[in-house]
C-alpha positions as MATLAB code, in Angstrom:
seq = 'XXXXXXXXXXXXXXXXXXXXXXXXXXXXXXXXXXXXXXXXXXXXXXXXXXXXXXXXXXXXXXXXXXXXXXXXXXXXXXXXXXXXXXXXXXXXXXXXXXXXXXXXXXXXXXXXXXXXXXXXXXXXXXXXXXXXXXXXXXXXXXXXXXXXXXXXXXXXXXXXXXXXXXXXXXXXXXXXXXXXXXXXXXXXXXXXXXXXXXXXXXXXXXXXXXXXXXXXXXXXXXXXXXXXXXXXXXXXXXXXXXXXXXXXXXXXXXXXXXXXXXXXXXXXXXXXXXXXXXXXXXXXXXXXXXXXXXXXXXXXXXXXXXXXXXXXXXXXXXXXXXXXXXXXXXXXXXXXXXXXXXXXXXXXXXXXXXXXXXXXXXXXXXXXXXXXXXXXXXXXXXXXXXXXXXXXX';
ca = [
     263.950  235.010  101.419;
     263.908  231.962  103.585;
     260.196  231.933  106.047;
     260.271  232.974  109.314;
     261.053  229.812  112.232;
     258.211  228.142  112.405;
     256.834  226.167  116.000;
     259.077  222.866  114.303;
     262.356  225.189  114.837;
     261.523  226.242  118.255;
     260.752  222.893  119.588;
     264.331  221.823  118.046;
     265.988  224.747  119.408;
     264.871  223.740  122.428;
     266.404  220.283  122.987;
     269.344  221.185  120.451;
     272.064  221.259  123.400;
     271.076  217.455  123.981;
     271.460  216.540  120.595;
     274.999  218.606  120.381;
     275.684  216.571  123.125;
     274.906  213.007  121.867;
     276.958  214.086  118.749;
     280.147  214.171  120.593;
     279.400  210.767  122.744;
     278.951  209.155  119.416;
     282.002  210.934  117.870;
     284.313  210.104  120.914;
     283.152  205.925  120.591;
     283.217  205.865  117.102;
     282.482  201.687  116.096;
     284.010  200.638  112.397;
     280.969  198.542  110.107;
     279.301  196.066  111.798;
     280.875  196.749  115.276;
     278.187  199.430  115.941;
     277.078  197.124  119.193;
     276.799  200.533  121.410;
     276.069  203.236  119.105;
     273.145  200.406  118.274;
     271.972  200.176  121.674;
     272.092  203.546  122.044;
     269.844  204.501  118.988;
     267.445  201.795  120.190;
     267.050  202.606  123.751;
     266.238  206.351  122.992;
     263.278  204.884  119.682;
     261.796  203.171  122.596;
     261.732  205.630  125.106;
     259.816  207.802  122.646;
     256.947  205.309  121.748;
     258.760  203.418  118.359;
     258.298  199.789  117.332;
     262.043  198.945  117.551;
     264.080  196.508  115.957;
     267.243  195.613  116.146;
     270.061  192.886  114.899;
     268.245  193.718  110.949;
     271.674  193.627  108.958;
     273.772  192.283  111.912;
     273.984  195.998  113.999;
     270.969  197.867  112.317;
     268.192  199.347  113.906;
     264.790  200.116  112.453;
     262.295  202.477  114.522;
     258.640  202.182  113.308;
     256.136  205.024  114.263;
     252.331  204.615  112.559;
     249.817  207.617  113.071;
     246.135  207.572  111.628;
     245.110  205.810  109.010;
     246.928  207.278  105.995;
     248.272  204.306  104.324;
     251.400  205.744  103.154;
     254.995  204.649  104.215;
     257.622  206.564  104.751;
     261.512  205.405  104.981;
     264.365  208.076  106.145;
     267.781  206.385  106.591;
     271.070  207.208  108.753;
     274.195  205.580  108.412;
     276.576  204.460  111.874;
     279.756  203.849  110.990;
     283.413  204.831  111.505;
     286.328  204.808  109.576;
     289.678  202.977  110.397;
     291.681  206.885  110.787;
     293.371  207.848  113.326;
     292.053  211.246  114.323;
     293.900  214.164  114.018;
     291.114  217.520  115.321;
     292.538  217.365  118.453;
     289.298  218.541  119.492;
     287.895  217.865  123.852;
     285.433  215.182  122.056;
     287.963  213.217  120.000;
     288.294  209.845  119.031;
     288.939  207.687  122.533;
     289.959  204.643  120.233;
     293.322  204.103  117.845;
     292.525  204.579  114.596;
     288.708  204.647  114.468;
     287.624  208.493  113.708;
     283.666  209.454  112.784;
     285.593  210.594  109.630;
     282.220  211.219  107.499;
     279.816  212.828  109.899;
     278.158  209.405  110.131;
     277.668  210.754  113.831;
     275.929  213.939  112.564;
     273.748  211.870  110.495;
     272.604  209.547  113.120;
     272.012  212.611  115.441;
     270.118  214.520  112.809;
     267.484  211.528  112.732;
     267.287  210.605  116.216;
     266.629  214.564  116.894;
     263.402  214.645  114.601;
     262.533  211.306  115.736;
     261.790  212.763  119.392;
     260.264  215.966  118.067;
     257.762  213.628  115.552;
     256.917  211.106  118.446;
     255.830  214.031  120.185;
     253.408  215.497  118.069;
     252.491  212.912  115.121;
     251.519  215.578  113.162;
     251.195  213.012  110.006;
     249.446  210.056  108.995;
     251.132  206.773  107.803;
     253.635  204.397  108.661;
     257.029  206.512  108.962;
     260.534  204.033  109.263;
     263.502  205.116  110.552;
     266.651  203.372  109.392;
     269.514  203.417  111.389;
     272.132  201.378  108.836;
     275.898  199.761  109.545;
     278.728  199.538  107.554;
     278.060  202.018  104.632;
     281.938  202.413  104.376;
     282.604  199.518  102.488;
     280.609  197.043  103.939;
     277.511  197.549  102.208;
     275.544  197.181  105.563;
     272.387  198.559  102.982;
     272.528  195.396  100.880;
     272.707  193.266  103.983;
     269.954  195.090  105.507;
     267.953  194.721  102.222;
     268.602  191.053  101.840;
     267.414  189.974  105.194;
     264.179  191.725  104.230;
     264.348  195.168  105.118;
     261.248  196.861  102.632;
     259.292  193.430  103.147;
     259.382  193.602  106.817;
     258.803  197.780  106.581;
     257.246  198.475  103.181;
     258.556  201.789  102.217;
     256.544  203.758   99.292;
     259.941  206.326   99.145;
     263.199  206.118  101.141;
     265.359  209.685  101.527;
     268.857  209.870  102.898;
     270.685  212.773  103.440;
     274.972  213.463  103.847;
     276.510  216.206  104.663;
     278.905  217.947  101.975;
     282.352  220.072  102.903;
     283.053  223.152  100.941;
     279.037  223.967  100.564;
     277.800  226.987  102.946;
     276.187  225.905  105.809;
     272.698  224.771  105.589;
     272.493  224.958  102.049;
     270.937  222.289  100.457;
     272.181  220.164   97.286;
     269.668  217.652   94.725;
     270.310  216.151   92.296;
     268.245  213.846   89.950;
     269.254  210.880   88.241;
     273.124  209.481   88.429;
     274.016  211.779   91.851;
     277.258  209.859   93.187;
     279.322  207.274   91.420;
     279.626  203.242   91.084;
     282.601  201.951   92.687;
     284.627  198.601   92.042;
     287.497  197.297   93.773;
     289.728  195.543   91.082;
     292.738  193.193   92.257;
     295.145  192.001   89.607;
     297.714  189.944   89.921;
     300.729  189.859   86.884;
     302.281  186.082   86.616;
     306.046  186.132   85.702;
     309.009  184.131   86.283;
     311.484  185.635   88.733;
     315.089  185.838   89.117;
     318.437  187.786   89.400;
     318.554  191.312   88.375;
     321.673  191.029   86.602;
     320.132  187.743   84.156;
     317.349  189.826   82.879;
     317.203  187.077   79.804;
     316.565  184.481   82.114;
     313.273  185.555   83.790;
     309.683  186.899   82.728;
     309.739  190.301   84.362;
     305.792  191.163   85.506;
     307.407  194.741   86.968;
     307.521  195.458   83.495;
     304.669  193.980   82.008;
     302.788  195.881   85.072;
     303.865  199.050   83.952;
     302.596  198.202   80.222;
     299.153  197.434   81.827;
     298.848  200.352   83.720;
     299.967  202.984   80.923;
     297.423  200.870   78.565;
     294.349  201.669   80.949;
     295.217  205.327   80.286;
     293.294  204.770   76.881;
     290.366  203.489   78.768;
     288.444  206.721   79.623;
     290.316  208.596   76.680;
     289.413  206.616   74.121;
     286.979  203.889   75.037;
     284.363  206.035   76.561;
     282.294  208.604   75.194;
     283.879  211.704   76.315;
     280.279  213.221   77.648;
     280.446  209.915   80.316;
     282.427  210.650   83.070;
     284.668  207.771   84.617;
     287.687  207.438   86.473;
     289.980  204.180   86.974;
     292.885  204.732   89.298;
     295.902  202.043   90.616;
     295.902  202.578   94.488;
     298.538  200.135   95.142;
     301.654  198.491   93.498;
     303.490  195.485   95.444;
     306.431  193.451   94.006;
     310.042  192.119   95.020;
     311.495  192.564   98.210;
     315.352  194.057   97.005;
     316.629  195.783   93.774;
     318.707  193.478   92.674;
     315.857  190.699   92.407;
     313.018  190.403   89.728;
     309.931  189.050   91.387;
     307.800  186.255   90.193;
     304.618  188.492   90.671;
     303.264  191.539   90.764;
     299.677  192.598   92.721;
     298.239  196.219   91.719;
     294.715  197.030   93.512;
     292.361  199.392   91.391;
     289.590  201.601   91.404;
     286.944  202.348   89.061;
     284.401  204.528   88.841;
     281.741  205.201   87.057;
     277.748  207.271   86.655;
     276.649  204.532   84.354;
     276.181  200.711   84.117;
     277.188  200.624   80.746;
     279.809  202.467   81.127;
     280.689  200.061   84.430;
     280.656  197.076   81.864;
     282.619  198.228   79.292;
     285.401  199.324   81.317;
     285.354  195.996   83.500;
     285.567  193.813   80.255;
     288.780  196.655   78.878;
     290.481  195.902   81.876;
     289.845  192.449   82.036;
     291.369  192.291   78.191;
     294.169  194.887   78.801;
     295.296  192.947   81.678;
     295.252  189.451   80.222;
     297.049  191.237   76.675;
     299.764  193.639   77.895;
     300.921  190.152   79.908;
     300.518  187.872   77.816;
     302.657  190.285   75.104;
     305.403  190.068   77.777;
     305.253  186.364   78.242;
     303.805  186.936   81.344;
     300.044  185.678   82.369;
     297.581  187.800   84.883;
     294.448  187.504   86.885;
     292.253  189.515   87.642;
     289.761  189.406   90.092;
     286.426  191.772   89.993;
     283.862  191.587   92.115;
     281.115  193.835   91.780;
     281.184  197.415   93.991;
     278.813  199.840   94.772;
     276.151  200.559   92.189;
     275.621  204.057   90.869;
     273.351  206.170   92.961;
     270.042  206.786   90.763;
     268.135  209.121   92.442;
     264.422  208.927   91.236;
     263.025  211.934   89.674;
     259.498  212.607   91.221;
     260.881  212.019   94.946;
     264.228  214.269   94.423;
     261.751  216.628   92.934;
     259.374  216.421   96.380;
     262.638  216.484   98.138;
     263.590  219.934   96.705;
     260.054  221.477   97.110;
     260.162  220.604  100.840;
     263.403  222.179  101.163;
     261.859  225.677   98.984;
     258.806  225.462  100.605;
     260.253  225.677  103.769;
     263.323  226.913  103.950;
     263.083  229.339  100.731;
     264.803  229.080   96.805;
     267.621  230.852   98.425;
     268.568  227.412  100.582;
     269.143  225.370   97.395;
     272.739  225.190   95.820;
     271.844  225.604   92.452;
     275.296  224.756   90.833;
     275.471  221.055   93.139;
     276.842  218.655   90.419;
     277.122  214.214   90.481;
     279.849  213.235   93.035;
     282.505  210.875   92.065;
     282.556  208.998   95.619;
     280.324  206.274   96.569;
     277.506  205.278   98.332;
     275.561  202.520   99.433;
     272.403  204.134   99.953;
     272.502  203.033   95.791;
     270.985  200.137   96.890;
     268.189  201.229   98.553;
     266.878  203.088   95.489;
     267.530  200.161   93.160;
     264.529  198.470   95.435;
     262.537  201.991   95.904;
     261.840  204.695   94.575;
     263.540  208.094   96.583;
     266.221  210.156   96.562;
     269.566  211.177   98.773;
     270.297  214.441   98.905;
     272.654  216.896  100.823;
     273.535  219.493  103.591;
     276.432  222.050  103.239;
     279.013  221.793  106.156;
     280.800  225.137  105.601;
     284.203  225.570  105.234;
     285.693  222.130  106.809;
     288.474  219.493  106.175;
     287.043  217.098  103.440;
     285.406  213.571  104.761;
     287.950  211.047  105.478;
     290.589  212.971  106.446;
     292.117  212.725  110.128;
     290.973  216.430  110.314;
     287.720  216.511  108.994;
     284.727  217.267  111.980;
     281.135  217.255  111.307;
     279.698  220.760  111.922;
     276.869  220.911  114.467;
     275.332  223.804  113.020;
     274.006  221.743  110.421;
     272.029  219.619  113.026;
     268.914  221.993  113.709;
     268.635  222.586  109.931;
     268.722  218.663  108.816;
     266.405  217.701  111.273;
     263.757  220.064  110.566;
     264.286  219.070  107.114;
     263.327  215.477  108.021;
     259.992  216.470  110.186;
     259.526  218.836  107.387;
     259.615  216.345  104.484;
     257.792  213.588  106.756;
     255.240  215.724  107.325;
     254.277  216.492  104.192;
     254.933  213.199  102.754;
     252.447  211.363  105.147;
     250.196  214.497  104.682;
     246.379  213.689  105.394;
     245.735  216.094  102.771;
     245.202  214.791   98.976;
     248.623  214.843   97.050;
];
């Protein structure tokens, strides 16, 4: 059985209409990565008003709110993420979107609201002692606003022993809580290749290099990739997104440009497939008399979470919300995230919150659920309480 509400649940039941409140402001003036200029300001102004060290402009729109207590020489780092995704909402809900095609698509709002309401609470009472940081981060959706922030020295400037994020989950009960250690959510890489022919009339086959059908070769090739290149207890998908070539039937284009996706829960596994394609492409072309190129940058990196802070994670969530609270059948997610980054430089561990039964994230109808609010936050004063504990670990 979960414990009885405790004095931390009351106080956040108290100011939870505010919070509801700030949710839908930030939900109707959603800001797309690296545009977060308001929802910035916003987040600052309130860090400030409660007694934080704030800084701002750290990854071009982040925010970083520093509280120290006593002299326990622990740090603490909690992240949010502020973005919006280019979707044109479709809830039709009083606190929509008031901009075309920028939707809080991901709850990125509910996040952000979830940290600034345990902020207030913990500048209140400072019942811990350490350094606790609160990152606010841009552009997690696709912009790797993390690695920016971490670049222009984000743990030098606010040494952080452990970093936790949190995101909320559709199609988990409501306050239910998911961890997982190790490989939690996967690598992504965004793959562009581009098949060389020589174009021409439809009707004089003979007389071109058709990359339509050397394409086609490619892409039923890669089928073999995860089938019979990787070990069939790895888990990895590779998907075309997009085909684009010729501009009328009767014409064979010179080119061809597919756009891919691959992901994966390993970084061997991320290699091997990048040098398959690489080869398949280059092959299945060249066997056509056609030439390709592909371009790869590097994605995402698989999200690692660290075994003795997922395991703190999940003992803060038992401890104080009861065994009952934890999905037990919560298994690695094949999207991406950029938190990965953070816990390639420290140690920690993201975890998540059910949001009942609702649309699934990025869809025009998805809508964070703010009964989840109260829950998260007292997670986060929970977990930063204990973490920055004056009592011996």
């Amino acid at each position: 059985m979960a414990s009885a509400p405790d004095s931390v649940q009351e106080a956040l039941e108290h100011s939870l209409g505010e919070a509801i409140e700030l949710r839908h402001d930030l939900h109707r003036h959603p800001e797309l990565a690296y545009e977060e200029h308001r929802t910035s300001e916003l987040v600052a102004g309130k860090l400030r008003a409660w007694g934080y060290d704030v800084t701002t402009g750290i990854g071009g729109t982040g925010v970083v709110g520093k509280l120290q207590n006593g002299n326990g020489p622990k740090t603490l780092g909690i992240r949010a993420d502020m973005d919006a995704l280019p979707i044109e909402e479709a809830t039709g809900l009083p606190y929509a979107s008031s901009f075309k095609r920028k939707m809080h698509a991901c709850g990125h709002d509910g996040h952000t609201t979830i940290l600034l309401h345990s902020a207030r609470y913990l500048a209140e009472t400072r019942n811990f002692s350490g350094t606790l940081n609160l990152i606010f981060q841009p552009a997690e959706e696709g912009g790797a606003g993390a690695r920016r922030m971490i670049k222009e020295g984000l743990f030098e400037r606010f040494p952080c022993d452990a970093v936790f994020g949190l995101h909320n989950w559709p199609g988990i009960p409501i306050g239910q809580f998911g961890f997982l250690t190790g490989p939690a959510m996967a690598s992504v890489d965004l793959v562009k290749v581009r098949i060389v022919g020589k174009g021409g009339h439809g009707a004089r086959p003979q007389e071109t290099i058709d990359p339509v059908v050397a394409s086609a070769s490619f892409i039923l090739a890669m089928q073999s990739i995860v089938s019979r290149n990787i070990d069939p207890l790895d888990a990895a998908v590779v998907t075309v997104g997009t085909i684009h070539a010729g501009i009328a039937p009767n014409v064979i284009p010179d080119s061809v440009e597919l756009e891919l996706t691959v992901r994966t829960f390993r970084a061997d596994v991320r290699k091997q497939i990048k040098k398959r394609i690489e080869v398949l492409a280059r092959s299945q072309a060249e066997s056509y008399g056609a030439s390709a190129e592909v371009d790869y940058p590097r994605g995402y990196p698989v999200l690692v979470n660290h075994p003795t802070e997922t395991e703190f994670a999940r003992q803060t969530a038992i401890n104080h919300f009861g065994v009952d609270r934890i999905e037990s059948n919560f298994r690695p997610i094949s999207a991406s995230e950029d938190f990965a980054f953070m816990l390639e430089a420290r140690p920690g561990s993201y975890l998540f919150i059910g949001n009942g039964d609702s649309a699934p994230l990025h869809s025009p109808h998805y809508n964070f659920n703010d009964d989840i609010i109260l829950p998260a936050a007292r997670y986060w004063v929970k977990l930063t309480e204990d973490y920055l504990s004056n009592k011996p670990s």
